[in-house]
N, C-alpha and C positions, 0 to 999 in steps of 0.2 A: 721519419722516426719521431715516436711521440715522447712530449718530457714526461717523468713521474711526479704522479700528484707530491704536492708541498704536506708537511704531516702538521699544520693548522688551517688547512683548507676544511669548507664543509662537508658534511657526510655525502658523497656521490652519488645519490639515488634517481636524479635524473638518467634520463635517455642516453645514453653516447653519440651523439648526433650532431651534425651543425657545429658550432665553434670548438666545444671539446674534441670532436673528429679531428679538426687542425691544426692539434695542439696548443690552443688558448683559454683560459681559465674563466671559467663563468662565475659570479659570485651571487649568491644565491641570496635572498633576504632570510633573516634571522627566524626560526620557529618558536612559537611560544611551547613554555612548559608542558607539558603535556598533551603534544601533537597537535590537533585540528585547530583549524580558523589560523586566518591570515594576520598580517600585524597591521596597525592604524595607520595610515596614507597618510601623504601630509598635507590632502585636502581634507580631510576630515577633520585632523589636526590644528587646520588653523582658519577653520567655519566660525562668521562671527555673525551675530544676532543683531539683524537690522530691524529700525524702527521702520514700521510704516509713515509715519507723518515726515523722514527724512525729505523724499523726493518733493515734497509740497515747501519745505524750507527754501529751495531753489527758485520756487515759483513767486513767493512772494513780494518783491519787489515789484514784478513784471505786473503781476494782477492786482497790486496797490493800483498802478500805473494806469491800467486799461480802465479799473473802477471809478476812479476820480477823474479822469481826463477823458474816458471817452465813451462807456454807458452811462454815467449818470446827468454829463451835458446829451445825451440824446434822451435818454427819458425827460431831461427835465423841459425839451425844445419839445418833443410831443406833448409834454402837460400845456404846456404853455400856447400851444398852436390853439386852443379849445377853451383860452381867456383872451379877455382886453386888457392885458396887462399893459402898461408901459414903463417908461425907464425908471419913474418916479412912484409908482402905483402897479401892488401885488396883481389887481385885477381879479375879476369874477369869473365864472365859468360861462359861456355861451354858447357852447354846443359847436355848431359846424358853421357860425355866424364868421369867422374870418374866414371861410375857403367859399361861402357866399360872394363876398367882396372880393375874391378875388377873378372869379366867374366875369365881375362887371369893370373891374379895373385894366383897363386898356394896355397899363404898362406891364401890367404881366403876360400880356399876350406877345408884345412887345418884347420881351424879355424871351418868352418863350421860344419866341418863332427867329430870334438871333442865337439863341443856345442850340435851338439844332439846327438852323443852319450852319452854323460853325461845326460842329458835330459829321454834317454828311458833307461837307469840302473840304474840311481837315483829316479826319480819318483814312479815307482812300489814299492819300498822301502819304501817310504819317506810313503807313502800313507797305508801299511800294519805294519810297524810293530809298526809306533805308538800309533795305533789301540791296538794291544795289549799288550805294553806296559802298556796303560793306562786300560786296561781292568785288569792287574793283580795291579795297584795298585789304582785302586777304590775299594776293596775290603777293608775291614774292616783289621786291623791288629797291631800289636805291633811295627813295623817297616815299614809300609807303608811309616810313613813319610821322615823317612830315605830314602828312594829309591828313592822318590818325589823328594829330593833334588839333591841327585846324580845324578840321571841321565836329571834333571834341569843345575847344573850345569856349562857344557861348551855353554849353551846358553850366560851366560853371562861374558862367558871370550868376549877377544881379536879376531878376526882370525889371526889376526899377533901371537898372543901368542900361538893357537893354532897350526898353520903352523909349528913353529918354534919346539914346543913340540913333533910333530911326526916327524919333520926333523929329530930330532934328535933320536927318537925311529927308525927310518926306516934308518938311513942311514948304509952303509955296516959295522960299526964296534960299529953299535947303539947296544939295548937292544933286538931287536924283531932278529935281526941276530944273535947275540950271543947267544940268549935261542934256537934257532934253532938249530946251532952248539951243544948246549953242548948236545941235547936231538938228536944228530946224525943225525937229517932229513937231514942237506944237507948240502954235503963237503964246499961247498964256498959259501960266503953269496951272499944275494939274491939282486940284482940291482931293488931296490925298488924305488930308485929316480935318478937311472940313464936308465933305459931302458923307453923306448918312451911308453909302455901299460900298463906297471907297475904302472909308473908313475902316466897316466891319472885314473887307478884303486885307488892306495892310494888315490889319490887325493880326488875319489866319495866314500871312506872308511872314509874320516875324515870331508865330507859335511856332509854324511850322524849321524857321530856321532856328531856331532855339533847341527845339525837340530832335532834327537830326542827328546828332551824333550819341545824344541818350538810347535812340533805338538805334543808332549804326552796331555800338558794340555789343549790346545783344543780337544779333544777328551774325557779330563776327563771331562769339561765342558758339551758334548753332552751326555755322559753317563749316568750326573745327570740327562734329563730330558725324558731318556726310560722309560716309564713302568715298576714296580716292577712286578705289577699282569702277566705284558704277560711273565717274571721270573718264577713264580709259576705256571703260563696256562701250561711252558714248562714242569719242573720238574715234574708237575702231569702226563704230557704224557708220560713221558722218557725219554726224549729227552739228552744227553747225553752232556760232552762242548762244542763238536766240532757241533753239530747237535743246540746247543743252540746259540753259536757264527753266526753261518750263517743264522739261521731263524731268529734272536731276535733283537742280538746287528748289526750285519750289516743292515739290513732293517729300526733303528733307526736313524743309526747317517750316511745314506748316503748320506744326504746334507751337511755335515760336511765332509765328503770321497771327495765329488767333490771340495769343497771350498780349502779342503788341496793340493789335485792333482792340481787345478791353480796356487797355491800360490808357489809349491815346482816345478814346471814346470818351470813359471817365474824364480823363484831362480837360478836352475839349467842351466838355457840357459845363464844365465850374470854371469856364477862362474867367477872369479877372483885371491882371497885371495890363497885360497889353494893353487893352481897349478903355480902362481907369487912366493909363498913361499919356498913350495917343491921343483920348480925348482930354485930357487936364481936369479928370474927375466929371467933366458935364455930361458924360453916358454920349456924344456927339452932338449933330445940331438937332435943338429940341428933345434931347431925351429918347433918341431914335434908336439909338446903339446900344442901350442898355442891356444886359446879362441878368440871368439868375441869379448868380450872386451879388452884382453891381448894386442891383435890386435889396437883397437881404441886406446888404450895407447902408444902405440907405436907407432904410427902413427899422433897422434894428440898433444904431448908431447918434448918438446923442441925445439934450436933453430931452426933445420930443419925440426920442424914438417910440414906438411900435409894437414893442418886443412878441405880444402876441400875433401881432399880423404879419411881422419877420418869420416868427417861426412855424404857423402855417404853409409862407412860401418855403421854407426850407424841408419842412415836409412834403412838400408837392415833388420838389426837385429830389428828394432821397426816395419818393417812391418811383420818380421818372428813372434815374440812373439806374437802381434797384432792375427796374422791367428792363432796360437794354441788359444789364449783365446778364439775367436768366435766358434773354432770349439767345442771344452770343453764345452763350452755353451748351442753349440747347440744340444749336443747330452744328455745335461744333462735335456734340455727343452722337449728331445725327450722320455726319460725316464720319465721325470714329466707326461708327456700326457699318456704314455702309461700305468701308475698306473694309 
């Protein structure tokens, strides 16, 4: 049984259908005077007139920021690659006369040929094992957390503190010498930070433990978002850890494999900390250990520095990083296509 309309209800000129059919009161929006057209919404209503130069207000700061601190030190390091300026003198233009010199200077071959080495035995690394790293401590556990931390960690020391921690582990009368001695491996300690190889070795020994847990939780991050089901697709086929690891977890997080590979690429071409520390600023014996950057410190740093001939080298090395990132890129776009 239906109720009878209320007599200040609206005029009923709708359908009978649907709610009024079950006895419930529709209420209808108000009609203007004079029949046609609807009444104003209250988006319409409450439409407000934006400035266009608003969204650029937000921006401000940020691109103060980028302008002052880091386009106009790079244009002013390219003007300056193409004078003899030094610390003390604006310098002249001479054309392509510092990247001449450096063609013929020994220590930048030196430099070079330690920056990528560091480069192709730190990267492989950097890129595999915190892969699994984080693969054993996403797993469920009474002490996952703990390990998370640990080997977290020296991410957020020092590198100065760091440096100085395994100078002193690695030096000849350190800890890592003396546990050698006393377990008879070898008569005389080991020239850990005085031989020219050794040295640049420690040195990719303490990037690389440094840098583990930077890239463990980005990898535990990528982890979270594998597939469980293609987990159980495996296990129901048999697929064993090492058969599981290479169909399942690598083919998930290989965009995360490439992003880390550029990241610890870059890293590794501009090392510094380490090998400044281990060697106690002398680049190793003879100036053997020197870096790219080591190099532009030295050259670009006090009162006789160099500053055009620093900043040549620092061009050299922004077009070298430059070319590994494009190629990383490109082979990684070339992978994208071919899946």
């Amino acid at each position: 049984m239906t109720s009878a309309p209320s007599a200040d209800s609206p005029p009923s000129d709708s359908p009978p259908s649907g709610s009024a059919a079950t006895g419930r009161r529709v209420l209808l929006p108000p009609r203007r005077p004079g029949g046609g057209g609807s009444a104003q919404t209250p988006h319409r209503a409450g439409r407000t007139h934006r400035w266009w130069g608003t969204p650029w207000l937000f921006l401000v700061l940020g691109l103060t920021v980028t302008l002052l601190f880091v386009l106009f030190p790079f244009l002013n390091t390219v003007v300056l690659a193409f004078t003899d300026a030094t610390m003390v003198r604006g310098g002249r233009f001479i054309g392509l006369g510092n990247f001449a010199r450096l063609a013929e200077d020994h220590r930048f071959w030196t430099a070079l040929l330690n920056s990528s080495l560091y480069v192709v035995c730190v990267v492989p690394v950097m890129v595999v094992l915190p892969l699994l790293l984080a693969c054993l401590v996403s797993r469920p556990g009474r002490f996952v957390g703990m390990f998370r931390t640990a080997y977290y960690m020296p991410v957020v020391m020092s590198a100065v503190v760091v440096g100085l921690i395994w100078t002193n582990l690695l030096d000849s009368r350190g800890l890592v010498n003396e546990l050698l001695s006393w377990l008879h491996l070898v008569s005389s300690p080991v020239p850990f930070v005085t031989d020219r190889w050794l040295l640049l070795f420690s040195a990719m020994f303490v990037t690389v433990w440094t840098g583990l847990g930077y890239y463990m939780v980005i990898y535990v991050a990528a982890l979270a978002n594998v597939s469980p089901v293609l987990y159980d697709a495996a296990a129901v086929d048999g697929a064993g850890p090492v058969r599981t690891f290479l169909s399942v977890t690598v083919p998930g997080v290989r965009g995360t494999m490439a992003l880390v590979g550029v990241l610890s690429s870059v890293a590794a071409f501009r090392v510094f900390s380490e090998i400044y520390v281990l060697s106690g600023n002398t680049g190793g014996p003879g100036g053997e250990d020197l870096t790219m950057t080591m190099l532009i410190q030295r050259e670009g740093t006090g009162l006789t520095a160099r500053t055009g001939y620093a900043a040549a080298v620092s061009v050299v090395m922004f077009l070298i990083t430059l070319g590994m990132l494009l190629v990383q890129l490109r082979l990684q776009r070339r992978e994208g296509d071919a899946e």
